[in-house]
Every structure is written in structure tokens, then in C-alpha cells.
PyMOL Python script that loads the backbone (N, CA, C, O; Angstrom):
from pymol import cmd

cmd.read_pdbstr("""\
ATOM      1  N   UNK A   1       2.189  -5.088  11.019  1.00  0.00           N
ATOM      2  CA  UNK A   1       3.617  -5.206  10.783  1.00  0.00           C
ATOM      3  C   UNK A   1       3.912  -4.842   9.331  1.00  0.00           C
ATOM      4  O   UNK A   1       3.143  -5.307   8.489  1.00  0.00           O
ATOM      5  N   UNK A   2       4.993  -4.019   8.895  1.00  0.00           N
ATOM      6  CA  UNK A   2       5.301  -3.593   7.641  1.00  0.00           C
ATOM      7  C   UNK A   2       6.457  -4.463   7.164  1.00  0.00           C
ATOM      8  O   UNK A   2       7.546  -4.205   7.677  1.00  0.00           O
ATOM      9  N   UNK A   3       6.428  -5.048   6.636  1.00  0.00           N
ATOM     10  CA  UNK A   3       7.621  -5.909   6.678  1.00  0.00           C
ATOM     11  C   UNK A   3       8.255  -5.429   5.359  1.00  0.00           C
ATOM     12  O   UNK A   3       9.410  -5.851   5.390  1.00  0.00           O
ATOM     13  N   UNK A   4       8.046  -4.723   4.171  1.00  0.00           N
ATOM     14  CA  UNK A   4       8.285  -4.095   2.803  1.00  0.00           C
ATOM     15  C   UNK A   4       8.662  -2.715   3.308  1.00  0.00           C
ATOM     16  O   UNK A   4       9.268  -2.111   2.422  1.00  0.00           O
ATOM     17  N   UNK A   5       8.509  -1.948   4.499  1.00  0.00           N
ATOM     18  CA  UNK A   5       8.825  -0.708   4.596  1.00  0.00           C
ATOM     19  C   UNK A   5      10.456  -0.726   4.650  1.00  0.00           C
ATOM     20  O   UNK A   5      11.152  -1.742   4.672  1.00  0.00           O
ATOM     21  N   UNK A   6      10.888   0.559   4.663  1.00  0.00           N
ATOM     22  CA  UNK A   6      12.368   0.756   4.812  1.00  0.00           C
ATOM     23  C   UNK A   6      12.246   1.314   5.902  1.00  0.00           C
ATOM     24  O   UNK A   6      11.235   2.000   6.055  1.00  0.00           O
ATOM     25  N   UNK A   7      13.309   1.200   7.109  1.00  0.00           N
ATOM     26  CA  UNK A   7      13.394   1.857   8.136  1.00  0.00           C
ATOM     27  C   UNK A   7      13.462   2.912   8.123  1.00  0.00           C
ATOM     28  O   UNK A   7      12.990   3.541   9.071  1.00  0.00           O
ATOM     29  N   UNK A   8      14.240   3.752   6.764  1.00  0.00           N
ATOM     30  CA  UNK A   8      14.634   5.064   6.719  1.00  0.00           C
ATOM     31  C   UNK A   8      12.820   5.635   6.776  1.00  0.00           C
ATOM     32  O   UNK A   8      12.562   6.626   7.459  1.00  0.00           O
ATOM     33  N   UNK A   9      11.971   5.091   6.200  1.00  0.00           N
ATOM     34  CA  UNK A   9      10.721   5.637   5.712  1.00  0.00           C
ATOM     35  C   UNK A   9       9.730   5.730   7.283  1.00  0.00           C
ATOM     36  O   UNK A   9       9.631   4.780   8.060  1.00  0.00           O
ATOM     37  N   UNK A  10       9.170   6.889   7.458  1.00  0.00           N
ATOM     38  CA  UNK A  10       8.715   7.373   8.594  1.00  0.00           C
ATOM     39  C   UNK A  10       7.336   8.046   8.524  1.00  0.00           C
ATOM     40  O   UNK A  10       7.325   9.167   8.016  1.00  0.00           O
ATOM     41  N   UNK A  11       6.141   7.524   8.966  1.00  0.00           N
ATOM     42  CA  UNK A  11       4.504   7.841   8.606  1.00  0.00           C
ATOM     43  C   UNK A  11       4.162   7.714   9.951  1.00  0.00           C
ATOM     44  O   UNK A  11       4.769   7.349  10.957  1.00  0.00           O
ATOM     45  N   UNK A  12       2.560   8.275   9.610  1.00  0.00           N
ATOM     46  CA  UNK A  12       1.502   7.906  10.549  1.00  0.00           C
ATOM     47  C   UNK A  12       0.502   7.335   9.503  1.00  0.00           C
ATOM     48  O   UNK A  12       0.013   8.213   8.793  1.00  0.00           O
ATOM     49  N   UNK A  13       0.172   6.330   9.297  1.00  0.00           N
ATOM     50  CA  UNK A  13      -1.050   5.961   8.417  1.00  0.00           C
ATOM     51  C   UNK A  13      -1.887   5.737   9.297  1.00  0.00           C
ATOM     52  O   UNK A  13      -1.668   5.465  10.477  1.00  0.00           O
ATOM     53  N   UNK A  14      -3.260   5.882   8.559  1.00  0.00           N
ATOM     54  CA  UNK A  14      -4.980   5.802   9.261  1.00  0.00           C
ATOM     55  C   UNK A  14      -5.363   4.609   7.424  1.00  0.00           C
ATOM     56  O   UNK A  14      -5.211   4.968   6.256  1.00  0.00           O
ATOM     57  N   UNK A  15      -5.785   3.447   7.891  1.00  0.00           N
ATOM     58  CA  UNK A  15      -6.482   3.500   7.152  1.00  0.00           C
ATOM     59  C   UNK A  15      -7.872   2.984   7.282  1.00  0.00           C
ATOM     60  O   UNK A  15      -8.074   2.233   8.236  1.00  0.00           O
ATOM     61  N   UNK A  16      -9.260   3.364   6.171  1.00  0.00           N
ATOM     62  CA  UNK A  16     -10.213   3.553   7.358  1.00  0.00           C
ATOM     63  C   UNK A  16     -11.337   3.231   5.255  1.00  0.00           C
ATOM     64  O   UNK A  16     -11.102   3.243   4.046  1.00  0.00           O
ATOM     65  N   UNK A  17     -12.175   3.070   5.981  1.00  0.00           N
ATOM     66  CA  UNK A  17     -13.288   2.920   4.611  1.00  0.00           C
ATOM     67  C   UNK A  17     -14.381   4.048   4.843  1.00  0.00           C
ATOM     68  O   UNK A  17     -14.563   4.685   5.880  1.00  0.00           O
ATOM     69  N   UNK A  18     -15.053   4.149   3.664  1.00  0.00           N
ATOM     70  CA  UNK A  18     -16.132   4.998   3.531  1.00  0.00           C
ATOM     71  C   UNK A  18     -17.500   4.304   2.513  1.00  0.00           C
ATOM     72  O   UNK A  18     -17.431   3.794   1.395  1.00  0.00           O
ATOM     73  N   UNK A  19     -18.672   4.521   3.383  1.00  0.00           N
ATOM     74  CA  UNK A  19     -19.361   3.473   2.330  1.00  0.00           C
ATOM     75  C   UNK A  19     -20.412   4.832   1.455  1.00  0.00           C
ATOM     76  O   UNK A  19     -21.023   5.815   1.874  1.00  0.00           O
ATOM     77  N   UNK A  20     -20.208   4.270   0.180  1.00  0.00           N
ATOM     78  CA  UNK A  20     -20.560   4.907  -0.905  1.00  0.00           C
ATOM     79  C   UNK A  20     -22.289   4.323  -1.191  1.00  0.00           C
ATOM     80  O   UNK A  20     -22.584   3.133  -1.078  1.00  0.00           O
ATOM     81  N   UNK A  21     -23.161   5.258  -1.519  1.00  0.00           N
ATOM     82  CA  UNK A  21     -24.515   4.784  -1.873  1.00  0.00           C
ATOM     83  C   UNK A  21     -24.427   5.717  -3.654  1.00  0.00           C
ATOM     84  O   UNK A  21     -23.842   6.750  -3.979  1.00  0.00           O
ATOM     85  N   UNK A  22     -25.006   5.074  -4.184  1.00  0.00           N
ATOM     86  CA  UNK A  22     -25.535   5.206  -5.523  1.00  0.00           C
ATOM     87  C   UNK A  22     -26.881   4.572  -6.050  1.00  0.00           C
ATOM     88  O   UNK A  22     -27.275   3.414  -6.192  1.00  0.00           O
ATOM     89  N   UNK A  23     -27.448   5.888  -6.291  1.00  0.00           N
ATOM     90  CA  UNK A  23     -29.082   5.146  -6.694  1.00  0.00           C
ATOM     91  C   UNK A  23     -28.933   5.133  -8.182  1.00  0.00           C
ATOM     92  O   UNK A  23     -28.506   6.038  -8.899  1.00  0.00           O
ATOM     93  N   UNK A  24     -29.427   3.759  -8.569  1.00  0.00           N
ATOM     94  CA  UNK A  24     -29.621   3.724  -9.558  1.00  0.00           C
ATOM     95  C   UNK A  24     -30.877   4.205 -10.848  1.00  0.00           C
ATOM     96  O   UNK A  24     -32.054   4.271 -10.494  1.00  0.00           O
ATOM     97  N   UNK A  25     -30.519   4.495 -12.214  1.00  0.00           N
ATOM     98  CA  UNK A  25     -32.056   4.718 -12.570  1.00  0.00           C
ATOM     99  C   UNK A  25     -33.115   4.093 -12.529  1.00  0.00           C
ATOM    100  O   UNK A  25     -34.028   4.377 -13.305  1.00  0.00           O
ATOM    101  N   UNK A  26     -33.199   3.319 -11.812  1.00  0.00           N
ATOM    102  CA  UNK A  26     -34.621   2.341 -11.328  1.00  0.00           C
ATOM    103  C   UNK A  26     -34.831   2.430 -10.100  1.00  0.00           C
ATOM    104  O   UNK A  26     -35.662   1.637  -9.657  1.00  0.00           O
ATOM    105  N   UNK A  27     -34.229   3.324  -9.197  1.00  0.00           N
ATOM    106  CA  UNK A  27     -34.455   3.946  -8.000  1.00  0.00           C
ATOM    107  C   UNK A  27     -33.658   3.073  -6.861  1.00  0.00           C
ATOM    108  O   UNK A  27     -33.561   3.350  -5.665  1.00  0.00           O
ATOM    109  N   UNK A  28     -32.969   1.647  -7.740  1.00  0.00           N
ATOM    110  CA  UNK A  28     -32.258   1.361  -6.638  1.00  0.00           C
ATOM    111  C   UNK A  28     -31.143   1.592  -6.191  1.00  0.00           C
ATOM    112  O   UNK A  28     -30.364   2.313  -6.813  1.00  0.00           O
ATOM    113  N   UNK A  29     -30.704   0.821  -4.572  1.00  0.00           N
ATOM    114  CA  UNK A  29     -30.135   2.047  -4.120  1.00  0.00           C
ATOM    115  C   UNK A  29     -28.744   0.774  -3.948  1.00  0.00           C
ATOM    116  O   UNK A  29     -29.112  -0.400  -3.903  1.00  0.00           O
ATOM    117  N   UNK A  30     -27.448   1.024  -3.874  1.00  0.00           N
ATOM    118  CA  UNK A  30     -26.507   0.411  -4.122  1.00  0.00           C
ATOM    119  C   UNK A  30     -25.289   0.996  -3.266  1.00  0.00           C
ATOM    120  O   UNK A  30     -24.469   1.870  -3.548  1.00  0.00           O
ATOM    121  N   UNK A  31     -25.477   0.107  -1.970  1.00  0.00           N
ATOM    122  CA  UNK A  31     -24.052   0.305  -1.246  1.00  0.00           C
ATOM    123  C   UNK A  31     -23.137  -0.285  -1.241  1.00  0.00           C
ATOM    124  O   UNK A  31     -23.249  -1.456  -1.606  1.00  0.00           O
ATOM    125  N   UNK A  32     -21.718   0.240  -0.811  1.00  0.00           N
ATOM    126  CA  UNK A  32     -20.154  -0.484  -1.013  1.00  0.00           C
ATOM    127  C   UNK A  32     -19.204   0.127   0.039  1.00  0.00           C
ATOM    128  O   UNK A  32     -19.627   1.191   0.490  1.00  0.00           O
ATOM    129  N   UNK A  33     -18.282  -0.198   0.428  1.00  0.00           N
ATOM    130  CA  UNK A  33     -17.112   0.197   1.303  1.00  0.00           C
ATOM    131  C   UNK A  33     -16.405   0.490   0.447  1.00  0.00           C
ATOM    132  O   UNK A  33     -16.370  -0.442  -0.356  1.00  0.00           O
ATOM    133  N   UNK A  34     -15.545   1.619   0.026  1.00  0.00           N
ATOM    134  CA  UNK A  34     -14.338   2.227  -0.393  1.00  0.00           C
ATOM    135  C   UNK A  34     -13.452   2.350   0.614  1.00  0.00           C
ATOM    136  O   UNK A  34     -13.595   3.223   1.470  1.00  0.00           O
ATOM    137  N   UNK A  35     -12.084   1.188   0.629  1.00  0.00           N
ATOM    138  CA  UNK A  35     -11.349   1.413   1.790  1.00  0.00           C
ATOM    139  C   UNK A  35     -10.253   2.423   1.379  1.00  0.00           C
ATOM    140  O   UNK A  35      -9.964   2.491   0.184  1.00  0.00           O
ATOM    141  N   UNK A  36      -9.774   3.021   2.056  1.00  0.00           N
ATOM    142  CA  UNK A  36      -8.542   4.015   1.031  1.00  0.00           C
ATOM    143  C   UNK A  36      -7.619   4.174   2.734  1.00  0.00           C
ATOM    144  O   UNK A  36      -7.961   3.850   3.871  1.00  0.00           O
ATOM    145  N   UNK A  37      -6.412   4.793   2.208  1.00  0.00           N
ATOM    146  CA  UNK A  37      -5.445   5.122   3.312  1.00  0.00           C
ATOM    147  C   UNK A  37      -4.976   6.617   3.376  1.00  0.00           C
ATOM    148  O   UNK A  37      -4.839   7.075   2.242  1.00  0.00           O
ATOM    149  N   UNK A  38      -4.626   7.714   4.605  1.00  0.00           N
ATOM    150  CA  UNK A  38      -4.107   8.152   4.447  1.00  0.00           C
ATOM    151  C   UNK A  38      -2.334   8.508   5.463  1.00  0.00           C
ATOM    152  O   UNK A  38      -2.152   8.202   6.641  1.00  0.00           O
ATOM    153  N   UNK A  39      -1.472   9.085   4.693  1.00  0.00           N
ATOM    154  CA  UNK A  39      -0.140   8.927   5.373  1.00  0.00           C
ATOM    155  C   UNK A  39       0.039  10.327   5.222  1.00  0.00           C
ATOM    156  O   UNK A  39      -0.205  11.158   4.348  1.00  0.00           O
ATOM    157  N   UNK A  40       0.510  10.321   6.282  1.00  0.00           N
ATOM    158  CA  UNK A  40       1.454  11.827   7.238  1.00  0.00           C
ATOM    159  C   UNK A  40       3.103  11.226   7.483  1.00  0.00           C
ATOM    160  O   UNK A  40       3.569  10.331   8.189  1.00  0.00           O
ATOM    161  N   UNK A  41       3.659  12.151   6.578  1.00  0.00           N
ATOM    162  CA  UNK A  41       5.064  12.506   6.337  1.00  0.00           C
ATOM    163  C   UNK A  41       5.685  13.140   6.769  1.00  0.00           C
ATOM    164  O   UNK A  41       5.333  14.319   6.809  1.00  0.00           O
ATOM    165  N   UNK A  42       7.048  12.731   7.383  1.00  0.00           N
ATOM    166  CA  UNK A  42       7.953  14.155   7.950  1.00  0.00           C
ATOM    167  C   UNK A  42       8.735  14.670   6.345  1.00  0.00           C
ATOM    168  O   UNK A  42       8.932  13.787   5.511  1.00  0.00           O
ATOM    169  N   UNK A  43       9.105  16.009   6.054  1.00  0.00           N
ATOM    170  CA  UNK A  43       9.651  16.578   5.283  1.00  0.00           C
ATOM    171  C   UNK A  43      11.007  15.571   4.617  1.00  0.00           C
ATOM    172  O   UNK A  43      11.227  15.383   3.420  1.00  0.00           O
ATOM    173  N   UNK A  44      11.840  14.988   5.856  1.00  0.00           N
ATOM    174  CA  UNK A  44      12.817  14.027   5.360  1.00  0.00           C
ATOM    175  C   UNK A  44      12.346  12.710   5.132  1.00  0.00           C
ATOM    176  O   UNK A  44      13.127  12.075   4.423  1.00  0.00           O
ATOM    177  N   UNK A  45      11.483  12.169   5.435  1.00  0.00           N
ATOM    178  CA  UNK A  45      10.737  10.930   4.663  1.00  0.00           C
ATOM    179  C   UNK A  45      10.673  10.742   3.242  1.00  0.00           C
ATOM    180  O   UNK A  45      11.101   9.901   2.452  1.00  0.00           O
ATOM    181  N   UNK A  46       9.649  12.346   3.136  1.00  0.00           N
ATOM    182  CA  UNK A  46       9.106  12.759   2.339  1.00  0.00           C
ATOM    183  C   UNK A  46      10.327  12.705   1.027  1.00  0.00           C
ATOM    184  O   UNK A  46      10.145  12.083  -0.020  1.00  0.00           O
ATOM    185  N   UNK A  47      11.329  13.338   1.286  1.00  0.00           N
ATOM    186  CA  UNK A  47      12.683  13.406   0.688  1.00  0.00           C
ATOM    187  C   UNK A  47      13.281  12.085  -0.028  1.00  0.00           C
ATOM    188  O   UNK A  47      13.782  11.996  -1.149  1.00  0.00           O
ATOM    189  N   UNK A  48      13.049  10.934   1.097  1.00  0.00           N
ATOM    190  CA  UNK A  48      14.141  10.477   0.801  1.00  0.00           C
ATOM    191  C   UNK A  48      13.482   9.154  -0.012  1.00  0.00           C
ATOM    192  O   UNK A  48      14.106   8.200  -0.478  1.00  0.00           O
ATOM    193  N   UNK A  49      11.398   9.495  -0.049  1.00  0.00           N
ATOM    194  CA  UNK A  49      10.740   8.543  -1.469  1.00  0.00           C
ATOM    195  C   UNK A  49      11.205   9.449  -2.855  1.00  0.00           C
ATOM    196  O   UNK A  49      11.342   9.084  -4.023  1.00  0.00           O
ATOM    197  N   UNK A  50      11.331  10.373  -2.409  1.00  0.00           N
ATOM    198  CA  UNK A  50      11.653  11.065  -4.075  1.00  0.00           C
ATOM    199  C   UNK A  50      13.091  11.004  -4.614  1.00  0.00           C
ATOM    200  O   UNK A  50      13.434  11.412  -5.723  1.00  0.00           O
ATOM    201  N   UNK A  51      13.947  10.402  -3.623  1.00  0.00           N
ATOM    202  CA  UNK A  51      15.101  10.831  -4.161  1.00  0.00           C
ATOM    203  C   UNK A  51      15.561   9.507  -4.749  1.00  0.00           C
ATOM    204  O   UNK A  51      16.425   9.549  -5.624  1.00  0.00           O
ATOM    205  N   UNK A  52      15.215   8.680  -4.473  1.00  0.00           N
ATOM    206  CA  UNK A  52      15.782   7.037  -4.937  1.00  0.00           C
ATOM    207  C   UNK A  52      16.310   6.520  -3.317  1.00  0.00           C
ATOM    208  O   UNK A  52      16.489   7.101  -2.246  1.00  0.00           O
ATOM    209  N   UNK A  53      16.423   5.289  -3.743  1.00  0.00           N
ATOM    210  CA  UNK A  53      17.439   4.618  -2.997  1.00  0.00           C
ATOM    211  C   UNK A  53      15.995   3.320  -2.427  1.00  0.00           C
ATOM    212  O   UNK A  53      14.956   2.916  -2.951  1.00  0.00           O
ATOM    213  N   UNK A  54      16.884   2.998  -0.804  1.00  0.00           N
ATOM    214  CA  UNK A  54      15.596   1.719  -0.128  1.00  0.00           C
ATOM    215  C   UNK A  54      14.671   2.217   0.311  1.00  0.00           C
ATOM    216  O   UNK A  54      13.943   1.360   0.811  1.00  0.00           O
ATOM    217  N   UNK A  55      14.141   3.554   0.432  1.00  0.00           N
ATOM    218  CA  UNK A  55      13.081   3.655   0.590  1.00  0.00           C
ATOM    219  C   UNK A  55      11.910   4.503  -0.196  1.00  0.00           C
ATOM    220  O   UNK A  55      10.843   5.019   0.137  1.00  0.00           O
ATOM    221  N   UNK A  56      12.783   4.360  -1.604  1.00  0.00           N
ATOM    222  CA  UNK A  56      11.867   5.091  -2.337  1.00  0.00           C
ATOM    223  C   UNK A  56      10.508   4.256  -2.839  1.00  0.00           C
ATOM    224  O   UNK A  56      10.384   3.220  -2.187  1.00  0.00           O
ATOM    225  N   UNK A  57       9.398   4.462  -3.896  1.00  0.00           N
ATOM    226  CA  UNK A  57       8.438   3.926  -3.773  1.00  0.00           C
ATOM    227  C   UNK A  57       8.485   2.393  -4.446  1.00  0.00           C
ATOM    228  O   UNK A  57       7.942   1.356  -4.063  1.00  0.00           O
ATOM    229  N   UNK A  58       9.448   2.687  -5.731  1.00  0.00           N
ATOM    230  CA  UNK A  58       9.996   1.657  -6.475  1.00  0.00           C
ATOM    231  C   UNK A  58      10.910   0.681  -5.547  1.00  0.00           C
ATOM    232  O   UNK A  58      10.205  -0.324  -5.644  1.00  0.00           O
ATOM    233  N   UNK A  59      11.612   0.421  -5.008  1.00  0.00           N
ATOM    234  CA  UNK A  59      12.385  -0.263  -3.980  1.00  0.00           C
ATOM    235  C   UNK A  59      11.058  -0.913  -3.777  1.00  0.00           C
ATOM    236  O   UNK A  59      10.592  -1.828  -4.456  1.00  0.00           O
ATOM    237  N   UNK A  60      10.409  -0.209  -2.557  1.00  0.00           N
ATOM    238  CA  UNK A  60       9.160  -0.496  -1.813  1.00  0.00           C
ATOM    239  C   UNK A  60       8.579  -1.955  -2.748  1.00  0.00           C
ATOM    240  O   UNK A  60       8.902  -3.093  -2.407  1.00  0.00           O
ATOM    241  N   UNK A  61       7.826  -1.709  -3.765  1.00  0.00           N
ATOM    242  CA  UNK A  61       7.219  -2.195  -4.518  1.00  0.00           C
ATOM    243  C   UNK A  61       8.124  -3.658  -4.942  1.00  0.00           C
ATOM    244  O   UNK A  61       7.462  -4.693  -5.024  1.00  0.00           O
ATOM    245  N   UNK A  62       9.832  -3.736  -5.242  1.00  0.00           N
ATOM    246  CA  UNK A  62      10.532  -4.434  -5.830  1.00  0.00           C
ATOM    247  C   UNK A  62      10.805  -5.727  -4.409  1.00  0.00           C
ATOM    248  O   UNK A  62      11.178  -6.900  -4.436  1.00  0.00           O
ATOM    249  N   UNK A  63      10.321  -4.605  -3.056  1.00  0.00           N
ATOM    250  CA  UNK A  63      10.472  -5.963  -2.225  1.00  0.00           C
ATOM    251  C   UNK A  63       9.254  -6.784  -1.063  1.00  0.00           C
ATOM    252  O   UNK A  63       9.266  -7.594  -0.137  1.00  0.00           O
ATOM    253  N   UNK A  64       8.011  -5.719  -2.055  1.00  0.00           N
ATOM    254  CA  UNK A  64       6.782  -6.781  -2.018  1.00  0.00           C
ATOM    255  C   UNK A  64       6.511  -7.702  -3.100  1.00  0.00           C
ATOM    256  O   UNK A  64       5.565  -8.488  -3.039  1.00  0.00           O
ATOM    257  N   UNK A  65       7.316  -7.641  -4.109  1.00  0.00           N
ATOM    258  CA  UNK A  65       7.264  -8.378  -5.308  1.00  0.00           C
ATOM    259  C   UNK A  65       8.206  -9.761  -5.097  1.00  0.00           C
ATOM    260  O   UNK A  65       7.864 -10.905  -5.398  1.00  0.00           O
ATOM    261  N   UNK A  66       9.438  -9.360  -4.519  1.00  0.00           N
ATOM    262  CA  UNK A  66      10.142 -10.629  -3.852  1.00  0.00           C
ATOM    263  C   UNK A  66       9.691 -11.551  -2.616  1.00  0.00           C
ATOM    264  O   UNK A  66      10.136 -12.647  -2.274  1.00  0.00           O
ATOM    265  N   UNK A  67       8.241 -10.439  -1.813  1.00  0.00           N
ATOM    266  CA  UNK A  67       7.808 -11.204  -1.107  1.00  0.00           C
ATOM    267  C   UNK A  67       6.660 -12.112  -1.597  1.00  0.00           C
ATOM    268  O   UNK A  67       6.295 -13.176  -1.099  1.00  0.00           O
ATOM    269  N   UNK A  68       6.276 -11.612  -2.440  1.00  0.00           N
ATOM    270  CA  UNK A  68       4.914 -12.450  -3.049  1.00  0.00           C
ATOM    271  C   UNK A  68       5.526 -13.769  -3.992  1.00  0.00           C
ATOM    272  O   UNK A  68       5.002 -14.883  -4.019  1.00  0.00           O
ATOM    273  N   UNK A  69       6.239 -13.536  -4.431  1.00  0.00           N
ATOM    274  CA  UNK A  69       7.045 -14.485  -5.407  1.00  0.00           C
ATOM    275  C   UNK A  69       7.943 -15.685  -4.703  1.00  0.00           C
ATOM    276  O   UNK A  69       8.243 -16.741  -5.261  1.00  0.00           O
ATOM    277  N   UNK A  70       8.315 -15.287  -3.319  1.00  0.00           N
ATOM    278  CA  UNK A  70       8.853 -16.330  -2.606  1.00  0.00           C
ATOM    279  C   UNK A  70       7.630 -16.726  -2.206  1.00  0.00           C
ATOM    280  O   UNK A  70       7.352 -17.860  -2.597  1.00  0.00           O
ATOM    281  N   UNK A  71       6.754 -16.160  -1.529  1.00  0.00           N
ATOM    282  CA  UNK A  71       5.477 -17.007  -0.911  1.00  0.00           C
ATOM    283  C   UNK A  71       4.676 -18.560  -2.176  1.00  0.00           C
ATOM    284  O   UNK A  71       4.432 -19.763  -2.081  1.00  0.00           O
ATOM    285  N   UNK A  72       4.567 -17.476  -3.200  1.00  0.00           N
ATOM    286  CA  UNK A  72       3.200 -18.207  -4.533  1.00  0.00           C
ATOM    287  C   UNK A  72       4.404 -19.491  -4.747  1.00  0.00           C
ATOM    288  O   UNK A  72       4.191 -20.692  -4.587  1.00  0.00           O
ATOM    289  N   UNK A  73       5.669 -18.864  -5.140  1.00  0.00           N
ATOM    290  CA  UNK A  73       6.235 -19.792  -6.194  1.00  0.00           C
ATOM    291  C   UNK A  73       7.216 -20.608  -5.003  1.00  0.00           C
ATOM    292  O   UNK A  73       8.158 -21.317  -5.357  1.00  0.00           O
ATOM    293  N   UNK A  74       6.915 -20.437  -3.797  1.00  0.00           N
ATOM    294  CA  UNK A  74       8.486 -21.378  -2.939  1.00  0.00           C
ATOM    295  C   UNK A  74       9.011 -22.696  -3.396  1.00  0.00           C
ATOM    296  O   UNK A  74      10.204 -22.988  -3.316  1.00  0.00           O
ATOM    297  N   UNK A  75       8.122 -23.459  -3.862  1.00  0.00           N
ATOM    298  CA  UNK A  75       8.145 -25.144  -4.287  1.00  0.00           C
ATOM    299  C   UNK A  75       9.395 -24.955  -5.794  1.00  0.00           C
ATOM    300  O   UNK A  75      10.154 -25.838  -6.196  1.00  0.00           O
ATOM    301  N   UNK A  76       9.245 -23.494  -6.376  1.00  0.00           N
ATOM    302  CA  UNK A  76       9.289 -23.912  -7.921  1.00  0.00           C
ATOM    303  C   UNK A  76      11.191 -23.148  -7.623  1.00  0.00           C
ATOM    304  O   UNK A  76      12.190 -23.608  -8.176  1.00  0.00           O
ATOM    305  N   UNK A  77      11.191 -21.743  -6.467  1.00  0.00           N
ATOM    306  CA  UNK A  77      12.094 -21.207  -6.027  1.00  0.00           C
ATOM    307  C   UNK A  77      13.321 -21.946  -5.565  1.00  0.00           C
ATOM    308  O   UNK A  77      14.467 -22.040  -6.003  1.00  0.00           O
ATOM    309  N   UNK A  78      12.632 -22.475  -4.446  1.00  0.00           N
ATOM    310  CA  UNK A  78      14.113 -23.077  -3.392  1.00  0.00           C
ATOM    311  C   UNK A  78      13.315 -24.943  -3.263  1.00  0.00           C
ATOM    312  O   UNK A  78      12.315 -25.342  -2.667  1.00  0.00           O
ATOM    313  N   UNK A  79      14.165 -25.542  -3.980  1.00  0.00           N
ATOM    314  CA  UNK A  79      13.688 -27.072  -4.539  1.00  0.00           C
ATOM    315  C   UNK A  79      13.950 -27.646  -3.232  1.00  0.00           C
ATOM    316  O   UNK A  79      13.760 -28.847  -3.035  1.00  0.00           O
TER     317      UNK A  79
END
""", "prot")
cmd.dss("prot")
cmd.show_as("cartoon", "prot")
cmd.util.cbc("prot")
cmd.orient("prot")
């Protein structure tokens, strides 16, 4: 569930990990998951993060920030 997306905003996301090995100079060997995402855009999606407004990236960001801040701080928020 996206609950920070804007309706106007329209994807296909995959997101998916890749595990990374690195040997070290002592021959050991050192694995990890790199999770990363990728998103597929229609041209007017695409448009309407660059142009401003509710679904640009800043919006986005300003109302996972109101969601995290009502969650951490609710006691200190709404008495």
C-alpha cells in the first residue's frame, strides 16, 4: 500500500535485491544484499514529478515526513 503516493503519480515498481560478494585482502570473502528499486513511468507521470505540485518528489517526501512525525511524536502532537 502507498499511502505517500499521489494519485496523479502512475508506475510499475519491481523492487528486488542483489547480493554482492567482495573478497577481501586476506582472501576473505564477504557477502550482503543490496536491495534497490526500479520504476517505469508513463511520459505524463513522468511530467507531472518535474513540474511541481502533489505529486512531485518534494510533496512526496513532505507527506512521509508528516507521516513519520504523527506516528514517533503522537503523545507530544495531539495531547
Amino acid at each position: 500500500m502507498r499511502t505517500h503516493r499521489s494519485q496523479a503519480y502512475r508506475s510499475i515498481q519491481l523492487t528486488t535485491r542483489q547480493i554482492i560478494r567482495v573478497t577481501e585482502p586476506d582472501g576473505r570473502e564477504l557477502r550482503f544484499f543490496f536491495p534497490y528499486e526500479v520504476q517505469i513511468v508513463d511520459a505524463e507521470s513522468y511530467r507531472t514529478t518535474e513540474a511541481g505540485g502533489p505529486a512531485d518528489h518534494a510533496s512526496y517526501k513532505l507527506r512521509q515526513l508528516a507521516s513519520v512525525r504523527r506516528r514517533v511524536l503522537a503523545d507530544l502532537i495531539e495531547p
